[in-house]
Backbone as numpy.savetxt, mean C-alpha at the origin, in Angstrom:
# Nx Ny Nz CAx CAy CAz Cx Cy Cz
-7.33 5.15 3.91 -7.52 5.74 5.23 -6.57 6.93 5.39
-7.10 7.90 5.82 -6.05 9.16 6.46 -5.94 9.48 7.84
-4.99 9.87 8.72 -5.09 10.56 9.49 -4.94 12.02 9.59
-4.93 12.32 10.91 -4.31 13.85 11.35 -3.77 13.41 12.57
-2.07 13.75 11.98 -0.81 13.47 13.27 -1.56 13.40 14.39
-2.34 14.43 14.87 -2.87 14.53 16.35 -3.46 13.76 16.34
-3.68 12.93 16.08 -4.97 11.42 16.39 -4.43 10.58 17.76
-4.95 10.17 18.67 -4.27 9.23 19.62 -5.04 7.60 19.56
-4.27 6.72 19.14 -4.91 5.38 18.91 -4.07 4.46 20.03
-4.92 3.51 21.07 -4.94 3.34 21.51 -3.74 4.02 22.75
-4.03 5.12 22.44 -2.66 5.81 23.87 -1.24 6.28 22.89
-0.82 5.38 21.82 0.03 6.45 21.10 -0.34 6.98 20.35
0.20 8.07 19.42 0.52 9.22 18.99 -0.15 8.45 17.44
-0.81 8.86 16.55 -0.91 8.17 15.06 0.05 7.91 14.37
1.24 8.18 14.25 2.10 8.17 13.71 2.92 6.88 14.09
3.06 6.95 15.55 3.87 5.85 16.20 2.71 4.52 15.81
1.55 4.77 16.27 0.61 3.49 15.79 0.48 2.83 14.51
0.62 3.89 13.55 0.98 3.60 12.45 2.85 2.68 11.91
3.66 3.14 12.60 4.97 2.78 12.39 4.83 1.78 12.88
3.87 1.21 14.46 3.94 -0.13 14.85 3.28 -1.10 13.71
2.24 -0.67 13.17 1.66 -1.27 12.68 2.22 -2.11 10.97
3.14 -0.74 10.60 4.26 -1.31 9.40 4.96 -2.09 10.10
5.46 -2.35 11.04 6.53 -3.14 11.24 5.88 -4.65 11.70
4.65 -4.83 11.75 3.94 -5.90 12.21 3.19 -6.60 11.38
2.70 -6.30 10.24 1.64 -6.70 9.07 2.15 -7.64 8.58
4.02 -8.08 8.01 4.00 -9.30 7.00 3.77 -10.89 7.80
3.88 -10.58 9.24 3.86 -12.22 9.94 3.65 -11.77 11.40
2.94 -13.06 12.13 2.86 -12.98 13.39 4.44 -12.64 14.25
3.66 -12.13 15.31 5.23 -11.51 16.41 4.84 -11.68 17.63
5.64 -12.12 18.47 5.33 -12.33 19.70 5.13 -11.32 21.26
4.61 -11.50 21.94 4.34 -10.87 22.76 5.63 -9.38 23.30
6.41 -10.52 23.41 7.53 -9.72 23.99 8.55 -8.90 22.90
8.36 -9.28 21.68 9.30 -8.42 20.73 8.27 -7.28 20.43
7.19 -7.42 20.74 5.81 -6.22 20.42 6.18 -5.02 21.80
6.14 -5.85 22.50 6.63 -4.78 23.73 7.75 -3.90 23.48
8.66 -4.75 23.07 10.14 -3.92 23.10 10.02 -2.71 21.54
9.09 -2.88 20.93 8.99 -2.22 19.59 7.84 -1.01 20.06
6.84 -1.10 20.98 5.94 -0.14 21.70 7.01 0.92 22.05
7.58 0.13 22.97 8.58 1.36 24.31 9.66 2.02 22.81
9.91 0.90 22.25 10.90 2.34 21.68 9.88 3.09 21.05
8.75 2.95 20.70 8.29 4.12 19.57 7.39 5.29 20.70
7.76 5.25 21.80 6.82 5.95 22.60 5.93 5.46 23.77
5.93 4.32 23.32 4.48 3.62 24.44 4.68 3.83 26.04
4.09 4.41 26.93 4.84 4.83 28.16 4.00 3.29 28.82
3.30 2.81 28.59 2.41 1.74 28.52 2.23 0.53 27.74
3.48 -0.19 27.26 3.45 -1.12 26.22 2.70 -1.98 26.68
2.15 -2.62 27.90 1.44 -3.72 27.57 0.29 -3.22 27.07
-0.39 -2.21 27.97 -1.46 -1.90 28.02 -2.25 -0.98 26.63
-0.96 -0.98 25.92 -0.76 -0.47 24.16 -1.69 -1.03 23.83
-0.68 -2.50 23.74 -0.84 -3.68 22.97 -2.29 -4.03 23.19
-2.85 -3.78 24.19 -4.50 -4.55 24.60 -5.29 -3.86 24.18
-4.76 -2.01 23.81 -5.39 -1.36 23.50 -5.94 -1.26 21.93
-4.97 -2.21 21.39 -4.46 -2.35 20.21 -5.80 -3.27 19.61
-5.69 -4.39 20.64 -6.55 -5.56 20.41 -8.25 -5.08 20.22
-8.43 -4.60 21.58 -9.61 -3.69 21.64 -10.38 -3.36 20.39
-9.15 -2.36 19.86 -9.67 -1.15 18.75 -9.87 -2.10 17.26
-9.07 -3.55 17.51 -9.32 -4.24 16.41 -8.62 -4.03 15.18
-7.19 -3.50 16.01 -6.11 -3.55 14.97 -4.97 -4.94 14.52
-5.18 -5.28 15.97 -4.44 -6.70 16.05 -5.38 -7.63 17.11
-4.89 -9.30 16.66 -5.31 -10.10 17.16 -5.33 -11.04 17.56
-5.31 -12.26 18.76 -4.25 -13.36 19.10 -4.21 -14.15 17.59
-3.00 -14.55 17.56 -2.48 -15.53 16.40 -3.09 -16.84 16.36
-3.32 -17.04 17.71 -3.87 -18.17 18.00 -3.11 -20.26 18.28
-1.78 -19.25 18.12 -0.79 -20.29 18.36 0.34 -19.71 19.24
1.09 -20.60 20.10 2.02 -20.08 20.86 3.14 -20.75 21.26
4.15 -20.52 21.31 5.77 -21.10 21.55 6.35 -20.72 23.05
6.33 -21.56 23.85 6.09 -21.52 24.98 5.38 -21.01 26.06
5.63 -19.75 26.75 4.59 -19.03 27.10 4.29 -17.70 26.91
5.29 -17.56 25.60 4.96 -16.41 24.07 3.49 -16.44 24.04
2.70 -15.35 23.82 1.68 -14.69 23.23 1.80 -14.50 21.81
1.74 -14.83 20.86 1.66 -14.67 19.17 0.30 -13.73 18.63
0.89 -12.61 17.92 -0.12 -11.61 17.59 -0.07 -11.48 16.21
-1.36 -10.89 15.58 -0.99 -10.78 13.86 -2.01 -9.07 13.35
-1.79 -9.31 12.96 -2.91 -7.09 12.40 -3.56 -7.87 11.70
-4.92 -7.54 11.99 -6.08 -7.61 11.26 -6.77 -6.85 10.24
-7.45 -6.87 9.25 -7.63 -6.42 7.69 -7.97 -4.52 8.27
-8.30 -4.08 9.65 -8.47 -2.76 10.02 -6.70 -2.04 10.51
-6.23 -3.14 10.87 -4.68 -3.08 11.18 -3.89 -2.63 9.79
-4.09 -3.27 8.79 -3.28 -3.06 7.89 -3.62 -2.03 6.87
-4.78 -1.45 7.19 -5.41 -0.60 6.33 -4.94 0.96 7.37
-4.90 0.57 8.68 -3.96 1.77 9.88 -2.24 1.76 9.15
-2.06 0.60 8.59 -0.42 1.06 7.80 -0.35 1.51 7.05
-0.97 1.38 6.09 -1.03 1.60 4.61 -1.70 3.54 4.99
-2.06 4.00 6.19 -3.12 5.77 6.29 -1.72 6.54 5.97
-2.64 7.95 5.87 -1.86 8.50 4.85 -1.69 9.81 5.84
-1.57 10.91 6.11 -1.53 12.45 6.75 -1.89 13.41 6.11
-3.01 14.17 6.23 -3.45 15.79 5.42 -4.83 15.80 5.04
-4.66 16.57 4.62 -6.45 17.16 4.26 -7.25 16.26 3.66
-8.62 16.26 3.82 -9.67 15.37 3.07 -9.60 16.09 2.20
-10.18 15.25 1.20 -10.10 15.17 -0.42 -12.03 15.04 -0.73
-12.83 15.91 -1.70 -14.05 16.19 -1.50 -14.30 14.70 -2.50
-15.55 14.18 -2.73 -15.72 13.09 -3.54 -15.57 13.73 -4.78
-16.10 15.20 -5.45 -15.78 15.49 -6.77 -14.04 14.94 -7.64
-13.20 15.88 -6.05 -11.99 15.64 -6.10 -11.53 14.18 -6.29
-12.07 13.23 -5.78 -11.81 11.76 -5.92 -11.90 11.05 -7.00
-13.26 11.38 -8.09 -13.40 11.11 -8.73 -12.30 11.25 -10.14
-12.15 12.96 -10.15 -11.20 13.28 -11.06 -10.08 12.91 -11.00
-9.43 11.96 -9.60 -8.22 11.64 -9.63 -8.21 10.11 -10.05
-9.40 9.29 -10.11 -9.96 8.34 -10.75 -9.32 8.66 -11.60
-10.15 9.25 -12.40 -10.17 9.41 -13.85 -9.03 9.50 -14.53
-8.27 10.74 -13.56 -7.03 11.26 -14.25 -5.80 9.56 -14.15
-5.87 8.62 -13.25 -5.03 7.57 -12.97 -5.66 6.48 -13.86
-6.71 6.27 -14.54 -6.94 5.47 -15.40 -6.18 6.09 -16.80
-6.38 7.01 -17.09 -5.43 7.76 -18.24 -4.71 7.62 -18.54
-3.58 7.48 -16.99 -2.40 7.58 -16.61 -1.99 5.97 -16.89
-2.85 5.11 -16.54 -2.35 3.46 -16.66 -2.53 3.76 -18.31
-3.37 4.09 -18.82 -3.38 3.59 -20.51 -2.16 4.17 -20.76
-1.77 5.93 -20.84 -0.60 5.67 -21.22 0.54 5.36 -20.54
0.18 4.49 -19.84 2.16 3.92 -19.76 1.83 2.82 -20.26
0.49 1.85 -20.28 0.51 1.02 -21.51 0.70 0.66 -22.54
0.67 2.00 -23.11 0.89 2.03 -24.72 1.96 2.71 -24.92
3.08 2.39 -23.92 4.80 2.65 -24.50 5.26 0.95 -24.43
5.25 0.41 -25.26 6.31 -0.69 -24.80 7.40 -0.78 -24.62
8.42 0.67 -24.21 9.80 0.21 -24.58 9.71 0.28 -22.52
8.47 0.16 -21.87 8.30 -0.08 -20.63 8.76 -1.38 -20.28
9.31 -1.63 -19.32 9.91 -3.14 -19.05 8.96 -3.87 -17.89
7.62 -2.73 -17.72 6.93 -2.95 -16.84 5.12 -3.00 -17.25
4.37 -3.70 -17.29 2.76 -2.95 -17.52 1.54 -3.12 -16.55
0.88 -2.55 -16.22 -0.57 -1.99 -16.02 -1.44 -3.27 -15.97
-1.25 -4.31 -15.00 -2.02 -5.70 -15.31 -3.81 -5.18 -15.11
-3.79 -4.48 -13.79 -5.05 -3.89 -13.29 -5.13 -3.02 -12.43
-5.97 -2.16 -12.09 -6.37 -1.06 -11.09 -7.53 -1.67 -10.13
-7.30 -1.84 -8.92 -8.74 -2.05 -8.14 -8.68 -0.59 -7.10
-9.42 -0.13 -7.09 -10.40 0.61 -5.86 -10.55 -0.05 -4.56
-10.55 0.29 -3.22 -10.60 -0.76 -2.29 -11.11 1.20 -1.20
-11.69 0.89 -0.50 -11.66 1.48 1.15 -12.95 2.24 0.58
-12.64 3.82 1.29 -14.04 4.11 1.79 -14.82 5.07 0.10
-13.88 5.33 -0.86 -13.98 5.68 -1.85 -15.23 4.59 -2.79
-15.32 3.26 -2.28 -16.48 2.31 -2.68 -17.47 2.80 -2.36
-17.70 3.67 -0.51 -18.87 3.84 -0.03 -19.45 4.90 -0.54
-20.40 5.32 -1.89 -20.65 6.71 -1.96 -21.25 7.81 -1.43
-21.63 7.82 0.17 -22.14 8.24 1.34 -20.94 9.25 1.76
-19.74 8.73 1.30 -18.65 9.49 2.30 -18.37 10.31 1.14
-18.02 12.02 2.09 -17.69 12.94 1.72 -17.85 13.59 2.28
-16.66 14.85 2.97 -15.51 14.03 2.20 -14.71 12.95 2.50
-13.80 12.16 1.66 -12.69 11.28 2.19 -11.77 11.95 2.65
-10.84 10.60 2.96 -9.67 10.23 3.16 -8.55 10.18 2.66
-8.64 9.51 1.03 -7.83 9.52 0.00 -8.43 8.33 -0.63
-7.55 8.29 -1.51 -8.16 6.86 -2.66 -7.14 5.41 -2.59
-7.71 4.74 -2.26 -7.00 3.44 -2.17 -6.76 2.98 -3.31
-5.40 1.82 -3.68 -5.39 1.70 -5.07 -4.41 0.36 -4.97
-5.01 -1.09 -6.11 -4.38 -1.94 -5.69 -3.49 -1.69 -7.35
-2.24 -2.43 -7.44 -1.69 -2.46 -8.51 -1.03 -3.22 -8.57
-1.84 -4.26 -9.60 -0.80 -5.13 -10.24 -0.17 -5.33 -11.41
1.19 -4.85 -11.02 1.87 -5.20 -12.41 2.54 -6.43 -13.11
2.53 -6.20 -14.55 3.02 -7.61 -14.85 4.62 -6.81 -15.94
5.61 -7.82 -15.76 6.44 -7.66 -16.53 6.70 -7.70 -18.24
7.15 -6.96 -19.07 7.32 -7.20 -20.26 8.74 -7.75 -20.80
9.73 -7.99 -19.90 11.08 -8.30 -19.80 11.36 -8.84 -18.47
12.07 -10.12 -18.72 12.76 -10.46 -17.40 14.12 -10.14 -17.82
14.68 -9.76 -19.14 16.51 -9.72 -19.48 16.65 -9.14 -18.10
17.62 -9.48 -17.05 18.09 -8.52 -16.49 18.92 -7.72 -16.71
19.95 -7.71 -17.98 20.64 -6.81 -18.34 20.00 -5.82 -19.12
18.73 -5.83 -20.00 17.91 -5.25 -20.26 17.24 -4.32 -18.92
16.79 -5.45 -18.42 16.47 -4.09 -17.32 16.94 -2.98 -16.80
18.72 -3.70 -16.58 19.75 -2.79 -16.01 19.97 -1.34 -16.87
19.90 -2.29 -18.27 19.89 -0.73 -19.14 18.69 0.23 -18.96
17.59 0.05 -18.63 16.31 0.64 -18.61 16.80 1.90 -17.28
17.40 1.28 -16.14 17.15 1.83 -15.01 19.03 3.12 -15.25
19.32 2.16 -15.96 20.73 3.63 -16.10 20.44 4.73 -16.94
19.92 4.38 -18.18 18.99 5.24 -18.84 18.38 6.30 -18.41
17.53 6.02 -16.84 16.39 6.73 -16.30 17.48 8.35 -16.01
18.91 8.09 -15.56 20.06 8.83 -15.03 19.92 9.09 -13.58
19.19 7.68 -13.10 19.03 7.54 -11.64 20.51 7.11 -10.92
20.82 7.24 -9.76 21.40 6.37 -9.04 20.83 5.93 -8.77
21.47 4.65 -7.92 21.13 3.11 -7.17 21.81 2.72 -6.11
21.81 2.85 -4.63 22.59 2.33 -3.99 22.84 0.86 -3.74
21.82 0.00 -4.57 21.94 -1.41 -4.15 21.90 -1.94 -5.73
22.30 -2.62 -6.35 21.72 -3.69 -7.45 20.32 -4.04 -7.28
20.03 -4.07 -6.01 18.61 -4.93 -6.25 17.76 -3.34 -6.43
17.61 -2.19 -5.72 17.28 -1.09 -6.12 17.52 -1.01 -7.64
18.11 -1.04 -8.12 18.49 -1.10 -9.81 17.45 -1.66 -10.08
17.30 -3.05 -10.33 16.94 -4.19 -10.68 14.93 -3.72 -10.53
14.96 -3.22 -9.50 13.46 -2.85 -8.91 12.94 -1.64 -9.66
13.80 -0.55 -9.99 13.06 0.62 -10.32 12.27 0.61 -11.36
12.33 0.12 -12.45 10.87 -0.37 -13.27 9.49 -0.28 -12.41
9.51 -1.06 -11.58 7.99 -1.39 -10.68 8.05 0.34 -10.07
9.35 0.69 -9.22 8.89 1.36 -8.73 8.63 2.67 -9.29
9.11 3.08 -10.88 9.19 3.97 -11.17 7.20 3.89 -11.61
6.74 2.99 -11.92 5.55 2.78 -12.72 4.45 3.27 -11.64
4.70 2.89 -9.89 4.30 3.81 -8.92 4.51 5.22 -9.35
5.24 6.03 -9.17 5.31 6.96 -9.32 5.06 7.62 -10.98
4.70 6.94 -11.89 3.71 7.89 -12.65 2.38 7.52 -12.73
1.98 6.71 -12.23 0.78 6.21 -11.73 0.13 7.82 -10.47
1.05 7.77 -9.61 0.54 8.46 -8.77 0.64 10.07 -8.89
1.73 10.36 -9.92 1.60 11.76 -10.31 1.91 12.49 -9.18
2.47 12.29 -8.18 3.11 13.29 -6.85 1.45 13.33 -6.38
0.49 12.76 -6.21 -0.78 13.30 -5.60 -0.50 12.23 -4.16
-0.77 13.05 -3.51 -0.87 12.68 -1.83 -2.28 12.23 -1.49
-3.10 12.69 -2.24 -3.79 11.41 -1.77 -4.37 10.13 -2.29
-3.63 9.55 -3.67 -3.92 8.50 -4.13 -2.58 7.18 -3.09
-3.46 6.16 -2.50 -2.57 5.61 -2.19 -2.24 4.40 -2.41
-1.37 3.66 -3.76 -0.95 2.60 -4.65 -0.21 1.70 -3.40
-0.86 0.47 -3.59 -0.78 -0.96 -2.74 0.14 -1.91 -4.25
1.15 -2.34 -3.56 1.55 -3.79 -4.34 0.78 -5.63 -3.90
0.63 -4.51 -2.81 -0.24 -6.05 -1.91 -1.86 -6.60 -2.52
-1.48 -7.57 -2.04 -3.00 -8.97 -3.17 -4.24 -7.98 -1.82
-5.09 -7.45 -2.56 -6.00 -6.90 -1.23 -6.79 -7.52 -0.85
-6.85 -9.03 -1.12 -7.90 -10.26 -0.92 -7.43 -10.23 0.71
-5.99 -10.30 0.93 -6.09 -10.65 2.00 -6.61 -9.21 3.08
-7.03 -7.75 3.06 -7.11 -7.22 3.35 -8.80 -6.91 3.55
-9.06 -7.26 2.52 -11.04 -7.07 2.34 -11.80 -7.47 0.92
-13.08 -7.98 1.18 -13.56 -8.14 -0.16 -14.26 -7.42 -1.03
-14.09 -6.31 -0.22 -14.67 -5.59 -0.87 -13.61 -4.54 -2.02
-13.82 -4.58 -3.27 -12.92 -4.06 -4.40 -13.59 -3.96 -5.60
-13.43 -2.89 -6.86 -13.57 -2.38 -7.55 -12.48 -2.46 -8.97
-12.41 -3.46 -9.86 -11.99 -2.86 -11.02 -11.72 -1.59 -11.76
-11.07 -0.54 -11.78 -11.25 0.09 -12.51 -10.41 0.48 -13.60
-9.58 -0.50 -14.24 -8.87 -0.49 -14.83 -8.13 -2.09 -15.34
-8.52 -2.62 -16.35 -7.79 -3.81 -16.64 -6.95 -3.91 -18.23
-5.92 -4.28 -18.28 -5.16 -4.21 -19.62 -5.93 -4.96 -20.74
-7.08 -6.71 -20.01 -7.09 -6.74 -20.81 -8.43 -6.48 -21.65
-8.98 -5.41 -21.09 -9.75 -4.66 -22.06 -9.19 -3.33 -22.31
-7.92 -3.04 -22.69 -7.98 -2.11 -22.91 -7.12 -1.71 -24.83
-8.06 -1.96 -25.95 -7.39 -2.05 -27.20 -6.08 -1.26 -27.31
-6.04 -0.19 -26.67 -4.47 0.68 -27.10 -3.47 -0.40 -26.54
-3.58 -1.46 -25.67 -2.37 -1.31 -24.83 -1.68 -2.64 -25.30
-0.18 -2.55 -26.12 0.53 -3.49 -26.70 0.08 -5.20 -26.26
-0.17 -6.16 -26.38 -0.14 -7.00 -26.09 1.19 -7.41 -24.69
1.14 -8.15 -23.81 2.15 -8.50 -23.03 3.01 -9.73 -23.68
3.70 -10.22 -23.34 4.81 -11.68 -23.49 4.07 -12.20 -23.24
4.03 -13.95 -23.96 3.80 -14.99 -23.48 3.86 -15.18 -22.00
3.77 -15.93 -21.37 3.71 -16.44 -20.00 4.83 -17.22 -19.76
């Protein structure tokens, strides 16, 4: 999904709807901490946000409640409003070739093993399935990776190597995954790489990329 900043969803700004919407997707939240998270991001209208919210079918009662808390959760159109992106449509020719060019891109980082990270699969997910649209939005992209090393001191060496800093250990510890985002995505703005299982998001998805058909790519570790 993309926007353009100027978009107004339910009364805020796209941007702010969007920021509510990251901060709401991993678990239900209650009425009143939703409010206080509206008003700071802008809402001159937090309740009436929030209903607006419901409406548009971004969020939806939880369906359980702790006293006389309201419990809310983002629904599979909610979380696909977090995950939007900002800038120009992208033509379907254009979509395709960035397909193409990111399947490439998974084989070779497959076929380095001194990667501490690999290429389990590529799925396709949003409006890039529908071939009616054009132009899009950008390209949705699920990615799951699987590890080729748990050493963590191995890892540690991988990520000092890179001649990155790290402000945290666990940043250390992470940049494998996250570096494998970023050659996956090649600086393109509009491919947009999900770590998240997209079952829970929609069923609708596309293979386009799996390791284990793919002969170049080293075998993984045992299990």
């Amino acid at each position: 999904m993309r926007l353009v900043k100027t978009d107004v969803i339910a009364g805020l700004p796209a941007p702010a709807a969007r920021a509510f919407l990251r901060r709401t997707r991993f678990a239900d939240f209650d009425e009143e901490w939703a409010l206080s998270l509206l008003s700071s991001l802008g809402a001159s209208g937090p309740h009436s946000t929030l209903l607006g919210l419901e409406d548009a079918g971004y969020i939806e009662r939880a369906g359980h409640s702790h006293g006389s808390q309201r419990w809310w959760r983002t629904t599979t159109l909610g979380n696909a409003l977090a995950m939007a992106s900002f800038g120009k449509p992208i033509t379907r020719k254009t979509a395709d070739r960035l397909v193409a060019e990111l399947i490439e891109r998974a084989k070779a980082y497959n076929a380095d093993p001194t990667k501490p990270c690999f290429v389990q699969r590529l799925r396709i997910f949003g409006s890039y399935l529908d071939t009616a649209v054009d132009p899009l939005g950008d390209v949705d992209v699920e990615l799951v990776l699987g590890q080729r090393t748990t050493d963590r001191q191995e890892i540690l060496r991988y990520g000092t190597a890179s001649g990155r800093s790290f402000s945290t250990l666990t940043d250390h510890l992470l940049w494998p995954g996250r570096e494998a985002v970023l050659i996956l995505k090649n600086r393109s703005t509009a491919i947009n790489i999900t770590l998240e299982d997209i079952d829970e998001l929609t069923d609708k998805a596309k293979i386009i990329y799996s390791m284990d058909t793919d002969e170049t790519c080293p075998p993984p570790p045992p299990s």
